[in-house]
C-alpha positions, 0 to 999 in steps of 0.5 A: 557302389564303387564299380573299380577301386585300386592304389594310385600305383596299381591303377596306373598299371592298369593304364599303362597295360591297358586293361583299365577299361576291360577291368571296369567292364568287368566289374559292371557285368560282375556287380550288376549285370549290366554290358557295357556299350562300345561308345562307354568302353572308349570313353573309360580308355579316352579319359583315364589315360589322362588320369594314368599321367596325372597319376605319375607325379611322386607328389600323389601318394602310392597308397592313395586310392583311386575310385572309378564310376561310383553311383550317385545316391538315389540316382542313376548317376555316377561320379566318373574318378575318386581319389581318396587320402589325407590332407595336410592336416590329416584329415580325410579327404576326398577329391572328385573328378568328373572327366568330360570329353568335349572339344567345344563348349558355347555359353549361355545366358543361364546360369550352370547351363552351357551348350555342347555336343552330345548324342550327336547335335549341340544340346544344352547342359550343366556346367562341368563345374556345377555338375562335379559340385552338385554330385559332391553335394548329393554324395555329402548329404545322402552318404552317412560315411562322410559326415561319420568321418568329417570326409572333406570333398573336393570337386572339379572338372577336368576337360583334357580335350579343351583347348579354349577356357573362355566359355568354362571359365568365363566370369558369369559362371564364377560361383561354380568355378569357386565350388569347383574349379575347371581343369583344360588340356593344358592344364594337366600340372594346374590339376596335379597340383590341386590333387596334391593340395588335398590328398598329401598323404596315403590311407585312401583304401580305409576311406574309400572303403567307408565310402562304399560301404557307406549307410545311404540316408532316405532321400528327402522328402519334398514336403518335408522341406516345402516350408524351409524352401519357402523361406529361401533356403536350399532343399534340394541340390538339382542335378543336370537336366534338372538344372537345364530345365529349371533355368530355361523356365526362369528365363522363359518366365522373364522373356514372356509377355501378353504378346510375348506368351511362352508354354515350356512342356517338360516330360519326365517319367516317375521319380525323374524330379518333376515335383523338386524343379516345379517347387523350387520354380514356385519359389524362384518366382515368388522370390522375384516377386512374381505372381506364380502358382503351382498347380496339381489336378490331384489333390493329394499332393496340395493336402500334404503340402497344405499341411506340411505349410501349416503353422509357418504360412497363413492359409491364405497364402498356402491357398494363393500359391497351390492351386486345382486344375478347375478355376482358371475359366474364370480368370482374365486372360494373361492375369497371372505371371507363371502357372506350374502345372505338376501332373499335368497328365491328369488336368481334364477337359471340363471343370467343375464338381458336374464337369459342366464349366469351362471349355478346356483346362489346359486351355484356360491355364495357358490363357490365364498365364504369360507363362505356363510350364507343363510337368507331364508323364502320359503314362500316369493318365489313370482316368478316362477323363485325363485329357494331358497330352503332349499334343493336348497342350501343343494344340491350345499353345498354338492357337494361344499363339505361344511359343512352345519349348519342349524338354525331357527329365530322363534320369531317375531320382526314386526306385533307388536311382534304377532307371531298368527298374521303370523300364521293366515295369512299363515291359512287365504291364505291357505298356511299351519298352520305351523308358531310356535306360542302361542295359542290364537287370533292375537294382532295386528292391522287389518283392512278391509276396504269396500272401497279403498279410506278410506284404502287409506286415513287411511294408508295416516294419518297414514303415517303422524305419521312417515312417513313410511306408504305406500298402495301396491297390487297385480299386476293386473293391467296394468303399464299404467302410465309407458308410458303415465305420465298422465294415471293412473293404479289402476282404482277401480269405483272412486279410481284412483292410479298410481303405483310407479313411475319408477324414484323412482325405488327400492328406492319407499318406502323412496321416499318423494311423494311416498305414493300418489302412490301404491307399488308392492312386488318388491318395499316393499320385504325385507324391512318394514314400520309402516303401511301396506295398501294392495290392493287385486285384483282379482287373489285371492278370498275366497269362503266357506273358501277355497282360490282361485286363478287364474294367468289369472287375474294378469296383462298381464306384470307381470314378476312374472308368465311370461311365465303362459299362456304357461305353461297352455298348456303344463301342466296346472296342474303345472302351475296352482299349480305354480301360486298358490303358487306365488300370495299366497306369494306375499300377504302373504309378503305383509300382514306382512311388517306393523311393527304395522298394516295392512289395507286390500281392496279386490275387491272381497266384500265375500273375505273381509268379511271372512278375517274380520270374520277369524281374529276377530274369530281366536284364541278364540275356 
C-alpha cells in the first residue's frame, strides 16, 4: 500500500504550498485509520522539501510518479519516496530513497551497522545503505509486480542533514555502498543525477499503480529454506534491528573465551524474526568453523527442521546441530563455541523424562558455551514448568561471571506485518497493552466464526492456496483418539476432530493428512503457517470485558498445568494467577502464527462477540 502517489509536478506543488504532509496524514487516517504523531508530521516536511528542490531539475520527467511511505511486504516497515519512470532503455524502473534525518553518524566494527542518535540517545543502527537495499530486496522478492513487469530497482540513501561522509561512505562498508549508494547535504546535484540516470523518461503512474496493486507472494518459510541456508546461500534478507542483532552476536561469538564469557539476551514478541536470525547465526557460525548449536525446548520446531533436512544432510549432523533444552548437564563446562536457544522462554528447571536431572537449564547452557544467545518472549511461557525469564538468564550469566547484552526485536515480520495486530491481542486476553506499535486499527485478517464447521472448513480452502494452513486449540478436550484410533476428541454438537495423530509428532504441522485434524500449541510453538484457525474452549471466557479463565476446564491430561488441582490446595491464590497466565499465552501464541490471518471459534458465544466487536472498534477512538 502506497499511502501518497502524485506527478513529479504535482508533488512539487504540494511542497512548495506546503500541504505535503497534511496530505499524507490525510491518507494514513483515511487508508488506515491511524493518527500521525507530531514528531512523524516534521519529519515528512524536513525531508521532502529536499526531495521538492531535488524535484525542480527539467531533467526528472513531468509524468514521473512519485510514491511516498509504501509499506514493506510483511512488515511494518515502510520505504520512505518512490519514484517511478522508464530508464533509457525503456525499461521500467523504479528508484528507492529512503530519507534519514541524522546530523551525526559514528562507525563500528560490525558490518551494516553504525551508531547514530535515535529515541533520544546513540543507539546502534543498520547502515542507510543496507537498510535502502535490503527494503528494495523484500520489495523485489515478495512484490509479484516487479518481476511480472522486469521492474529494475534502485536503491539509495539520502541523508541531507550530514555534513561529514567519512563514517557513511567509509571503505569498510563498501559492499553496501555498491548495492546502494549514500547521498549527504552537499550532494544534492550528485543525487539528481542518480534520479536521472534511472528514470529518463515519464510513464511512472502505470508502474506505480502495478506497484501497489501488486499480488504480495507468502512469506518464506524457514524451513523451506533451512537446507539451501545450510549450503550458504542467502534465504532470508534480515532488515534493521535484525541486522543489529545478528552482527552484534558474530562479534559477541568471536570476543568470548573461558574467561571471556558473553550471554547476549534478544527479546522479541511473535513473528519479530527471532527464528530467521538464530538460523542464519547457526550458519554464520558453522561457516566459520565453529562449534554452534541451536537449541529449542519444543520439539516441533527441530521435528520439521529435521525433516525439511532429510536427504540433504546426514542424520548425524541434523542431530549435531538441533538440540533439546535437557542434555547440557552432562556436558564440560565451556566445551561448545555458541548455543542458540530459540524459545527460550520455554527452557525448564530440571532436565530429563522425570524432571530429575541437572539443576538448571539455563544454567547448564551457559555453562557449556563460551557463547550463548537468548531468543525470549516471556509472554509465550504456556507451561508451569517454563522457568525463561529475562531475570532467570541474568541471574546464572551473573554467577557464570558473563558479560551480559540485552537487545530487542520490536518490528513484526508475521500478522501481515501489524504490529497493532499483536497489540490488541495482548489487550483483548488481558495480558497488558505493552507491545510498542503505531497507533491506529490492526490491518490484518481476523475473523470470528459462530460456527467450528465453517472456521474449519474456511481455514480447509485456505490451506489449499499454499498448503500451510492448520486449526488448533486450547487443550480442553480429552486425547481420545490416543488410544482408540477410531474415537474422536474435539466433540462441539456436530463438529467432530481428532487431535493431531500421535505418528505425526512435532512434525504435525508439515504432516500431508495433517489439516483434517487439530494442533495443539506444542505441535504450532515456534513455527508459522498462512492461516491460523483457533478453537477457544471453555478455560477462557470474556464477561463485560474482563478476561476469565479457569484451569479446571482444560483436559484432565494436560501436562501444561499438571500438578493444578494440587496447587489449589495449598495456595490457591498462586495456582489460580499461574493458570492464568498459562492459558492466556497459550492463545495469545496461538492467535499470532497465521502470517496472513486468523479465524477464531469460541465455544463461549459472548466471547466471540466481544472479540469481534474489540477488533472491528480497535484502533479507531
Amino acid at each position: 500500500m502506497i499511502i501518497y502517489s502524485a506527478s513529479k509536478n504535482e508533488f512539487r506543488d504540494h511542497v512548495n504550498d506546503n500541504r505535503i504532509d497534511g496530505l499524507i496524514a490525510d491518507s494514513i487516517l483515511k487508508r488506515t485509520g491511524r493518527r500521525t504523531g507530531h514528531s512523524e508530521i516534521q519529519s515528512w516536511r524536513n525531508s521532502l522539501q529536499y526531495m521538492g528542490n531535488l524535484m525542480s531539475d527539467p531533467g526528472i520527467p513531468d509524468d514521473a510518479r512519485v510514491g511516498i511511505e509504501y509499506k514493506v511486504p510483511n512488515t511494518a516497515k515502510r520505504i520512505d519516496f518512490l519514484l517511478a519512470g522508464l530508464d533509457e532503455n525503456k525499461k521500467n524502473s523504479l528508484v528507492v530513497v529512503e530519507l534519514k534525518q541524522w546530523t551525526e553518524v559514528v562507525a563500528t566494527e560490525k558490518d551494516a551497522v553504525v551508531v547514530t542518535r535515535l529515541g533520544g540517545g546513540l543507539r546502534e543502527t543498520a547502515h542507510p545503505s543496507y537498510q535502502a537495499w535490503s527494503y528494495a530486496m523484500l520489495l523485489k522478492h515478495f512484490n509479484s509486480a516487479v518481476d511480472d513487469h522486469g521492474v529494475r530497482l534502485h536503491p539509495c540513501a539520502y541523508l541531507h542533514n550530514l555534513e561529514d561522509d567519512k563514517v557513511v561512505r567509509h571503505p569498510f562498508y563498501r559492499e553496501h555502498l555498491e548495492n546502494a549508494p549514500v547521498f549527504i547535504r552537499d550532494d544534492a546535484r550528485k543525487l539528481r543525477e542518480f534520479i536521472k540516470t534511472h528514470v529518463r523518461y515519464g510513464g511512472g503512474a502505470d508502474l506505480l499503480y502495478t506497484i501497489d496493486q501488486g499480488k504480495i507472494r507468502p512469506s518464506k518459510s524457514l524451513a523451506d529454506s533451512l537446507s539451501s541456508m545450510l549450503k550458504g546461500n542467502r534465504e532470508f534478507y534480515m532488515i534493521d534491528e535484525q541486522k543489529v542483532v545478528y552482527e552484534t552476536a558474530l562479534r559477541l561469538a568471536d570476543d568470548s573465551a573461558a574467561k571471556n564469557k558473553n550471554v547476549l539476551i534478544v527479546q522479541g514478541g511473535p513473528g519479530s524474526g527471532k527464528s530467521v536470525v538464530a538460523i542464519n547465526l547457526l550458519v554464520a557460525l558453522t561457516q566459520q568453523g565453529k562449534v554452534g548449536q541451536y537449541i529449542t525446548k519444543n520439539a516441533a520446531p527441530r521435528a520439521v527442521y529435521e525433516a525439511m533436512l532429510t536427504g540433504s544432510l546426514k542424520k548425524s549432523h541434523i542431530t549435531n546441530l538441533f538440540k533439546g533444552s535437557g542434555g547440557y548437564h552432562q556436558l564440560e563446562a565451556n566445551s561448545i563455541d555458541a548455543l542458540i536457544v530459540d524459545e527460550a522462554h520455554r527452557l525448564n528447571e530440571k532436565s530429563g523424562l522425570f524432571g530429575n536431572l541437572g539443576e538448571n537449564q539455563v544454567k547448564e547452557i551457559i555453562s557449556s558455551a563460551l557463547f550463548s544467545v537468548f531468543f525470549i518472549d516471556e509472554k509465550q511461557r504456556v507451561t508451569f514448568k517454563d522457568v525463561g525469564t529475562v531475570a532467570e538468564i541474568e541471574r546464572w550469566a551473573a554467577k557464570s561471571k558473563a558479560k551480559v547484552t540485552r537487545l530487542e526485536l520490536e518490528s513484526q515480520y508475521r500478522c501481515n506485518g501489524s504490529d497493532a495486530y499483536v497489540a490488541w491481542v495482548d489487550e483483548v486476553l488481558g495480558i497488558g497493552a505493552g507491545s510498542k506499535r503505531e497507533p491506529g486499527p490492526a490491518v490484518y485478517d481476523f475473523r470470528v466464526f459462530d460456527d467450528p464447521s465453517e472456521m474449519f472448513q474456511y481455514v480447509v480452502e485456505r490451506n489449499r492456496e499454499g498448503g500451510k494452513s492448520r486449526v488448533v486449540a486450547g487443550y480442553c478436550w480429552p486425547w481420545a483418539s490416543k488410544k482408540k484410533a477410531s474415537a474422536y476428541d474435539i466433540v462441539i454438537g456436530d463438529f467432530k476432530k481428532q487431535w493431531n495423530l500421535a505418528s505425526d509428532g512435532g512434525a504435525w504441522l508439515i504432516a500431508d493428512s495433517s489439516i483434517d485434524q487439530v494442533g495443539c500449541i506444542h505441535t504450532c510453538q515456534g513455527l508459522e503457517m498462512d492461516y491460523a484457525g483457533v478453537i477457544i474452549g471453555p478455560d477462557l471466557v470474556i464477561r463485560d470485558g474482563k478476561v476469565l479463565t479457569d484451569g479446571t476446564r482444560r483436559a484432565p491430561g494436560d501436562q501444561s498445568i499438571k500438578g493444578f488441582k494440587g496447587r489449589l490446595k495449598k495456595d490457591p491464590d498462586a495456582a489460580r494467577r499461574d493458570a492464568d497466565q498459562v492459558i492466556k499465552n497459550t492463545y495469545r501464541t496461538l492467535m499470532t502464527r497465521g502470517t496472513k490471518g486468523c479465524a477464531v471459534y469460541c465455544t463461549d458465544p459472548e466471547t466471540a462477540k466481544h472479540l469481534k466487536e474489540s477488533f472491528e472498534n480497535y484502533g479507531k477512538n
